[in-house]
C-alpha positions in Angstrom: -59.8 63.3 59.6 -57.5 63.3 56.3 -55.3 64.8 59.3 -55.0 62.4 60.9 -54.7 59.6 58.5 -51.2 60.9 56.9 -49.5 61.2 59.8 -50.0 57.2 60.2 -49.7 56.4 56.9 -46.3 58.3 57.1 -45.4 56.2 60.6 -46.6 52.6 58.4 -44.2 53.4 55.8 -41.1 54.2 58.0 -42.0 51.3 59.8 -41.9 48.8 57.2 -38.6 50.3 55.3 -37.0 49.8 58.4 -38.1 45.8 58.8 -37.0 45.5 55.4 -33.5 46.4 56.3 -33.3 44.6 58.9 -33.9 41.6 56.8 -31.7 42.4 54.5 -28.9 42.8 56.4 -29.8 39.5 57.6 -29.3 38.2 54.2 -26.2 39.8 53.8 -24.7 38.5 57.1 -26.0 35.0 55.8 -24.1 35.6 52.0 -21.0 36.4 53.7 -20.7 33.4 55.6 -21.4 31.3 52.7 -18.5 32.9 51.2 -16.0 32.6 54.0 -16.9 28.7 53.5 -16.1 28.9 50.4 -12.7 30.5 50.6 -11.9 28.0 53.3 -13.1 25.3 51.2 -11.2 26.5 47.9 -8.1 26.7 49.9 -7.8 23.0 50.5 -7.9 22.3 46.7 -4.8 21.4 45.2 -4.7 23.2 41.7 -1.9 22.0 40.7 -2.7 18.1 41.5 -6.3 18.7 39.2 -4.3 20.1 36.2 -2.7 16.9 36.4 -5.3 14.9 36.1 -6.8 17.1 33.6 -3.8 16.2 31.6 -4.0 12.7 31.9 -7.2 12.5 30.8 -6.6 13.9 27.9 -3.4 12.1 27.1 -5.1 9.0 27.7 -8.2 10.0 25.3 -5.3 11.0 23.0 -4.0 7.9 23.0 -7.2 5.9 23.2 -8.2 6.0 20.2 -7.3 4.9 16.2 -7.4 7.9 14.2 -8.9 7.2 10.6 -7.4 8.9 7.1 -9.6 8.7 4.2 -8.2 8.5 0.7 -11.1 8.2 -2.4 -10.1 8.6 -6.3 -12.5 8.2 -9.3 -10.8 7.7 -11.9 -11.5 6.9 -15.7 -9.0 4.9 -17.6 -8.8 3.8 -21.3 -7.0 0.9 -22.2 -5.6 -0.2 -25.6 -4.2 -2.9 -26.6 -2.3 -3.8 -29.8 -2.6 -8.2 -30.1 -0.1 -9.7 -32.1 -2.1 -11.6 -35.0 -5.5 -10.2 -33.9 -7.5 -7.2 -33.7 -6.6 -4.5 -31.1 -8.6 -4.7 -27.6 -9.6 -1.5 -26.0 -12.2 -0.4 -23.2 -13.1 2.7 -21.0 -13.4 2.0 -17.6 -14.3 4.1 -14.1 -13.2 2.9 -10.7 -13.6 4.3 -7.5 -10.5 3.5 -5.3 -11.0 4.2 -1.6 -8.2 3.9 1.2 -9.7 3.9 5.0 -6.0 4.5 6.8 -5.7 3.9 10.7 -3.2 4.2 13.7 -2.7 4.4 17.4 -0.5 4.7 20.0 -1.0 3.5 23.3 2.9 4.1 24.5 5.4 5.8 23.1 7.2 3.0 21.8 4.7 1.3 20.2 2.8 2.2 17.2 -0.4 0.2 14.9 -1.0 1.1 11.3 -3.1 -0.7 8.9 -5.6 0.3 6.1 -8.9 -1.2 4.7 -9.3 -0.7 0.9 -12.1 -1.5 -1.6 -11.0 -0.7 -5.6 -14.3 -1.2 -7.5 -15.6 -0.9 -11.5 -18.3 0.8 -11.7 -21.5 -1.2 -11.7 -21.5 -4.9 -12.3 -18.6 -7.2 -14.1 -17.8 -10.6 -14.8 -14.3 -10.0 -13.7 -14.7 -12.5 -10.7 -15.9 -15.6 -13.4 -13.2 -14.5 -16.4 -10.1 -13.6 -14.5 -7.8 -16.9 -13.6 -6.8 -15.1 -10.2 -8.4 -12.0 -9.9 -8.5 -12.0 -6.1 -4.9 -13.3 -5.3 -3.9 -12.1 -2.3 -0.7 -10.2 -3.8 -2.5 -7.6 -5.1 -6.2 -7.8 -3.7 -6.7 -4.2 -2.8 -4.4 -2.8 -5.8 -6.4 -4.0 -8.6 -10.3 -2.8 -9.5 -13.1 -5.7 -8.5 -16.2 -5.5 -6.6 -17.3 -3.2 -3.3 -15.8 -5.6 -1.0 -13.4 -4.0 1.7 -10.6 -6.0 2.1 -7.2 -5.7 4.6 -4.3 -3.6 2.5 -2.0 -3.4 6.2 -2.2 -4.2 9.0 1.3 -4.0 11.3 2.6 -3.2 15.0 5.9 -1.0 15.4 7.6 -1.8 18.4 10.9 0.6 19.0 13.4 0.0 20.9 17.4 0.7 21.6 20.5 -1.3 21.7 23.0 0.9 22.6 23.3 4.4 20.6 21.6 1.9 17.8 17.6 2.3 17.7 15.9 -0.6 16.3 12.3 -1.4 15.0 10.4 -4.9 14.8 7.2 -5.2 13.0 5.3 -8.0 11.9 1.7 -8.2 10.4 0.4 -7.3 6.4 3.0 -5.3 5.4 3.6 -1.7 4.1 4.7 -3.0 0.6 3.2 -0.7 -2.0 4.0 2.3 -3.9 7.1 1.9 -2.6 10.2 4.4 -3.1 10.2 5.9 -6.2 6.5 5.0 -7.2 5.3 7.3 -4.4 6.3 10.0 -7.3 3.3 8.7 -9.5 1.4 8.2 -6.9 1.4 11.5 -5.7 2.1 10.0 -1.9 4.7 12.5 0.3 5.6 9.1 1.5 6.7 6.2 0.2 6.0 2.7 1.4 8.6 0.0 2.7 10.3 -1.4 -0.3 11.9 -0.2 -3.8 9.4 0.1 -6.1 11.2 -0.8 -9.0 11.9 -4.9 -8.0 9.0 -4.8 -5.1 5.4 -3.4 -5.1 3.0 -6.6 -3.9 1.1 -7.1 -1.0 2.3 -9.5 1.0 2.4 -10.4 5.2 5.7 -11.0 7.2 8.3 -8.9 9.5 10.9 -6.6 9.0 13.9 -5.8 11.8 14.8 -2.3 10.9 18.5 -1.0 12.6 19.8 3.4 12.2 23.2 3.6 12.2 23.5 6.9 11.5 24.1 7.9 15.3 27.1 5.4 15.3 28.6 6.1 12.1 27.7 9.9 11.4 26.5 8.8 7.8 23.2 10.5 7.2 20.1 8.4 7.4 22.1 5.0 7.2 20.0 2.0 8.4 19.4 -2.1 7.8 15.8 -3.6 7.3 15.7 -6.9 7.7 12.5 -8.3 5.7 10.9 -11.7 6.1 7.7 -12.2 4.1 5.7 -15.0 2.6 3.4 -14.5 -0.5 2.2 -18.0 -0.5 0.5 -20.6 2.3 0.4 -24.1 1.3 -2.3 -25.0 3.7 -5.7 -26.4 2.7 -9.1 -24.8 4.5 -11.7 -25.7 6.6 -14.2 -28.2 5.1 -11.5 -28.9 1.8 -12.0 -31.8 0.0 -10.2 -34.2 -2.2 -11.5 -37.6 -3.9 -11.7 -39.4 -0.8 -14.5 -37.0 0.7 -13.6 -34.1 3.5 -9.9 -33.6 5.4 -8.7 -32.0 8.0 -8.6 -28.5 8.6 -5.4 -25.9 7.7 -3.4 -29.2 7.2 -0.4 -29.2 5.1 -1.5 -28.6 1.0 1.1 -31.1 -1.0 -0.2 -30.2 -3.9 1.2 -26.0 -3.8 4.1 -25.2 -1.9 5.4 -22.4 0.1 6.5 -19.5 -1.6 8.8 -17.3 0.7 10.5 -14.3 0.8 13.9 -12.9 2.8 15.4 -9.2 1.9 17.4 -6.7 3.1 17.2 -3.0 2.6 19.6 -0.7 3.0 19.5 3.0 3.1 23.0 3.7 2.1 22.7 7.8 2.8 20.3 10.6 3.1 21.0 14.4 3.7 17.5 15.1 2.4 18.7 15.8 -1.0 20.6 12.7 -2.0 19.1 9.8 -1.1 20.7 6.2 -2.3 18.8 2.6 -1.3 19.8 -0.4 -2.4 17.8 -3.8 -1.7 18.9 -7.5 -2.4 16.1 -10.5 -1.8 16.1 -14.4 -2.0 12.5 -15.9 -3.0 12.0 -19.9 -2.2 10.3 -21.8 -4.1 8.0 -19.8 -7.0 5.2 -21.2 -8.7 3.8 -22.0 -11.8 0.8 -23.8 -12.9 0.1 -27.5 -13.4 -2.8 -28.2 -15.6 -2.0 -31.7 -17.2 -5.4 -33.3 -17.9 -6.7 -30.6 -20.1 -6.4 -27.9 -23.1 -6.2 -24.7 -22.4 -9.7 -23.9 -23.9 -11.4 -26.6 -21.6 -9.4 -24.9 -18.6 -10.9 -21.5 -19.3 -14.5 -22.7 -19.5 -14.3 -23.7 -16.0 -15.3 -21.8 -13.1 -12.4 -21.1 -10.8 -14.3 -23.4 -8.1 -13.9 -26.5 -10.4 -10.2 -25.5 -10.9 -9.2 -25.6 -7.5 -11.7 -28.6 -6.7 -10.3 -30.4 -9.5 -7.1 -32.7 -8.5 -5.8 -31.8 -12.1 -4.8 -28.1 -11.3 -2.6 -27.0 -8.9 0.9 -25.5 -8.4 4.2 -26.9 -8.2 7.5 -25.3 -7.0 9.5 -24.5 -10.0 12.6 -23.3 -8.3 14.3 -20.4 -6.4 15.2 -16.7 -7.0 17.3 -13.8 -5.8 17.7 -10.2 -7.4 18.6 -6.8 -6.1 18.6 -3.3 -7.0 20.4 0.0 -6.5 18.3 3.6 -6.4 19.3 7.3 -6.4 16.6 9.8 -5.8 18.1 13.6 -6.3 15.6 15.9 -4.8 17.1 19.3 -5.8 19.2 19.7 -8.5 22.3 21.5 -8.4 22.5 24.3 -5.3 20.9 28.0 -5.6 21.2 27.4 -9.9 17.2 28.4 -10.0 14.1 27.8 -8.5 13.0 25.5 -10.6 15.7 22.9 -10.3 15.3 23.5 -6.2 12.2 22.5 -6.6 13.0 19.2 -9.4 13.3 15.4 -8.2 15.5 13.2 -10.8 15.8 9.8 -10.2 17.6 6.6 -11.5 17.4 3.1 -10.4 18.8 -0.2 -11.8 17.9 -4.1 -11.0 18.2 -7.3 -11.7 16.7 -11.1 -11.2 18.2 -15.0 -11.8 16.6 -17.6 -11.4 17.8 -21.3 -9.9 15.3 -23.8 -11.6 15.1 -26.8 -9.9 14.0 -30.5 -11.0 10.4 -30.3 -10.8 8.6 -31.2 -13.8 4.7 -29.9 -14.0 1.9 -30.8 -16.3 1.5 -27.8 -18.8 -1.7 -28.8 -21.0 -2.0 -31.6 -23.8 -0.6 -31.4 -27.1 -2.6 -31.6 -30.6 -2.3 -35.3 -30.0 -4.0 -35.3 -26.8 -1.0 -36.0 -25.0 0.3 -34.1 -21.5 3.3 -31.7 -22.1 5.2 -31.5 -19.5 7.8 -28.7 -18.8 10.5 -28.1 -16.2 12.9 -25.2 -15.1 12.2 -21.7 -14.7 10.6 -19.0 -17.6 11.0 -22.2 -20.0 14.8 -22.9 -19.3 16.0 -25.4 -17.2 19.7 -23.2 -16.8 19.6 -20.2 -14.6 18.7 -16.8 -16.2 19.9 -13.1 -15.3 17.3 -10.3 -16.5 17.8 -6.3 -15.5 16.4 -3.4 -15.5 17.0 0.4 -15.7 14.3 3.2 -14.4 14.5 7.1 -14.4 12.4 9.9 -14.6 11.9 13.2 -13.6 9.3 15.3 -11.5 9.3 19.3 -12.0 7.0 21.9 -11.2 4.2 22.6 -13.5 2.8 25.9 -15.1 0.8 27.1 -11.9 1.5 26.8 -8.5 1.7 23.6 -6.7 1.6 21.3 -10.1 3.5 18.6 -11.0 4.9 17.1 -14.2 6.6 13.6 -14.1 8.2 12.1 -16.9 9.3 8.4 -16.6 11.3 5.0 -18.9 12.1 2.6 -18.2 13.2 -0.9 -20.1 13.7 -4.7 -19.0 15.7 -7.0 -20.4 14.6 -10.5 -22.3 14.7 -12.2 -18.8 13.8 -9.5 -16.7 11.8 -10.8 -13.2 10.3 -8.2 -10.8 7.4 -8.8 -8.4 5.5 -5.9 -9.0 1.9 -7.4 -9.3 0.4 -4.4 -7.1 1.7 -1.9 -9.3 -1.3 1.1 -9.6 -2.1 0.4 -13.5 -4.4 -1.0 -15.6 -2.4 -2.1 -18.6 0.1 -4.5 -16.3 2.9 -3.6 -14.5 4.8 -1.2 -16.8 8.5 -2.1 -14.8 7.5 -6.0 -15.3 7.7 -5.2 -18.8 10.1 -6.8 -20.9 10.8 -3.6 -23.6 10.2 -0.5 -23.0 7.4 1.7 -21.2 7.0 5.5 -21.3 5.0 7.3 -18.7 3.9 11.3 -18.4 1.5 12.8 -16.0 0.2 16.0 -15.0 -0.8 16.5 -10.9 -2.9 19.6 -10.3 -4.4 21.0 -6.8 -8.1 21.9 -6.7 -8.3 22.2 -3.3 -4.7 22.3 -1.7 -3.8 19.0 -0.9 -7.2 17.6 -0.1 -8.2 17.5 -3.7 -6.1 16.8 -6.5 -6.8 15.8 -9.9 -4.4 14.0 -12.3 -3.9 13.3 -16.0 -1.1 10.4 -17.2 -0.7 8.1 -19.8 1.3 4.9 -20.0 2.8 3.2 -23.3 4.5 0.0 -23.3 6.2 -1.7 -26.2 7.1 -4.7 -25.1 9.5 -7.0 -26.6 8.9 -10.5 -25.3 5.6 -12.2 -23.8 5.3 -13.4 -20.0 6.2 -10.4 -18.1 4.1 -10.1 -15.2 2.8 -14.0 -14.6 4.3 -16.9 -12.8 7.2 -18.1 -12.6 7.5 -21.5 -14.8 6.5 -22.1 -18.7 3.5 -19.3 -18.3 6.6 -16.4 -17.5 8.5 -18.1 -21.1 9.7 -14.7 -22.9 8.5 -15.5 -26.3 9.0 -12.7 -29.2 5.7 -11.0 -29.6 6.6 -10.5 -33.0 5.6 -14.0 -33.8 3.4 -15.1 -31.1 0.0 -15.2 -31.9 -2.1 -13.5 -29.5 0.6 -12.1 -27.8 -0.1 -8.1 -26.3 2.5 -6.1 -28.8 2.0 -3.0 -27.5 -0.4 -1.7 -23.8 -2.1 2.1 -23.1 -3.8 3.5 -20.1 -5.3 7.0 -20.3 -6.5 7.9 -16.9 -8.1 11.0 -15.6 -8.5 10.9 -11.9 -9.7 13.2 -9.0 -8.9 12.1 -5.6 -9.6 13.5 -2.2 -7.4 13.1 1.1 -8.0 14.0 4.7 
């Protein structure tokens, strides 16, 4: 029996290996056709064409999109102050200073940048009940206040040529901070818009920018024309006057216009010389008219009842036009050592006059009671020319990468600038009329993406009303004898700040 059994055990086995094979060759037969389809299928496809639109796709995501910087400093600063007639005034004080920066480019010849900033004390202050202007627009972002993020820029490029002459127009909230030669402070590769020295406010406008270097073979020559206004004399929605509500954004007679025309001109720049110069006309600055009350009265009022109250507004006080010429060395000498390559020396000079006009505004009431008025410009009714000199130095510090920036400069008696966005918190040190000294100390923890930063600002100054309006509040007065006027201003500040 057991016989009998292998032989057809034997026989199923061969059996079923060969119907297995079979089938599997079927299989086989069947994958190899697929495959042939697939060949004939892949030949049709046009590589080439689907790198193409691969590329596309990822140009236009490219360019789809606003790429975000971020720029964050904590800072502490100590302020001391020296008061003519009084005790000195001093206060430590943290900040955290935060720069969102954006752009895009949806063509090649035309370019968005703006950036959203919010400068805040730490904690709460009183700063928006106690502070006459504490949110002008000039220098909203520049100067410490609450968590509120407002617009720093906001601005199109649009490039173009005429001829072998390429052009740029721009309008929007300009780039019109830390400025040449203030970038050096700053710590900022690159500088904003205008000279720093007569120019460092926020302001909106248009500029008209023309490179002549093609043309004329002079390295990195070019014209900006700049157009700006720091000052709208409309009214709001819902404003009010004696008679009840008005009109919307209809013409305010009670502050005028305050505009702003410019021209910069970068005279040369081989990358180691570099030589601006800028010359501006401003129409029709400002002052304060508060006829109808003492000063004391005015301060106890909140600012809503100032500008609700018919009694306080601004007049035009007159013109002004001033200019001034910078040389930035970067490099000193050629091959004497490394550490002149590696030194930046600047020196800048600039000058104001005014053009009072007619005007006459309220300026308080006397012991009597009676209104004083005043006309003309910084208390004079005849035009005044003030200047200004500015240099410094930045050199490599002990270690590598750090920086160590010494800076002086001094204004004149009837010195002008508009530099209300200048990054202090003592007052704008090249508003000052006298002297201000400035050393600081940059030193990478992190490359580039975290720095920290010690300086230290002194001003002397020699006569009151530096960095106000334009009328009887800018009057120089000798601080010497002026009660209550600031003798002498100090900012210690110790900052870390991170940029990516």
């Amino acid at each position: 029996m057991k016989k009998f059994i292998a032989p057809l055990l034997v026989g199923a086995a061969l059996t079923s290996a060969f119907g297995a094979d079979e089938s599997l060759k079927q299989e086989i037969e069947a994958l190899k056709a697929q495959m042939a389809e697939l060949k004939s299928a892949q030949a049709k496809v046009n590589v080439e064409a689907l790198k193409n639109q691969l590329s596309e796709v990822k140009a236009h995501d490219a360019g789809d999109n606003i790429k975000w910087t971020v720029d964050f400093r904590t800072a502490y600063d100590y302020v001391d102050y020296k008061i003519q007639g009084s005790e000195k005034q001093d206060n430590g004080i943290w900040t955290n200073k935060l720069i969102l920066g954006m752009a895009s480019q949806p063509v090649d010849n035309l370019v968005f940048k703006g950036s959203l900033a919010a400068y805040k004390a730490f904690g709460q202050t009183d700063m928006a009940t106690s502070s006459y202007f504490q949110n002008f627009d000039w220098y909203d972002s520049q100067k410490p206040n609450d968590s509120t993020i407002r617009l720093r820029e906001a601005y199109f490029l649009y490039f173009g040529d005429m001829g072998d002459v390429p052009y740029t127009a721009s309008f929007g909230r300009r780039p019109s901070v830390d400025g040449f030669l203030a970038n050096l402070r700053n710590d900022n590769d690159n500088p904003a818009s205008p000279i720093s020295h007569n120019i460092n406010m926020e302001f909106d406008g248009a500029s008209f920018k023309f490179d002549f270097d093609k043309v004329t073979g002079i390295a990195g020559l070019y014209a900006k024309l700049c157009l700006g206004r720091g000052f709208s004399d409309t009214t709001g929605s819902y404003s009010m006057n004696s008679t009840g509500f008005n009109p919307a954004y209809v013409n305010d007679d009670k502050n005028p216009d305050m505009d702003l025309a410019g021209l910069i001109v970068q005279f040369f720049d081989n990358g180691q010389y570099k030589l601006m110069g800028n010359y501006f006309i401003a129409k029709n600055m400002m002052d304060m008219s508060i006829y109808g009350y003492d000063m004391p009265t005015f301060a106890m009022m909140s600012m809503d009842m100032r500008y609700a109250s018919p009694l306080f507004n601004f007049k035009d006080v007159g013109d002004m036009t001033g200019g001034a010429l910078s040389l930035q060395v970067t490099g000193i000498g050629d091959g004497i050592s490394d550490f002149l390559d590696d030194s930046i020396f600047f020196l800048s000079y600039a000058f104001s006059q005014t053009d009072p006009n007619s005007n006459s505004i309220g300026a308080g009431l006397d012991s009597m009671g009676n209104v004083v008025y005043q006309s003309g410009m910084l208390g004079f009714e005849d035009k005044k020319f003030g200047s200004s000199i500015y240099t410094g130095v930045q050199v490599p510090g002990f270690l590598k990468g750090q920086r160590l920036g010494l800076e002086y400069n001094h204004g004149s008696k009837y010195w002008r600038s508009f530099t209300y966005g200048e990054d202090t918190l003592v007052g704008s040190k090249l508003a000052a009329r006298g002297d201000a000294y400035e050393i600081y100390y940059i030193m990478p923890v992190v490359g580039k993406n975290l720095t920290a930063q010690l300086s230290y600002v002194y001003i002397d100054y020699d006569y009151t009303g530096s960095d106000t309006f334009f009328g009887w509040t800018g009057e120089p007065m000798d601080v010497d004898t002026k009660t209550g006027a600031v003798k002498t201003a100090q900012d210690l500040r110790l900052s870390l700040r991170y940029r990516y």
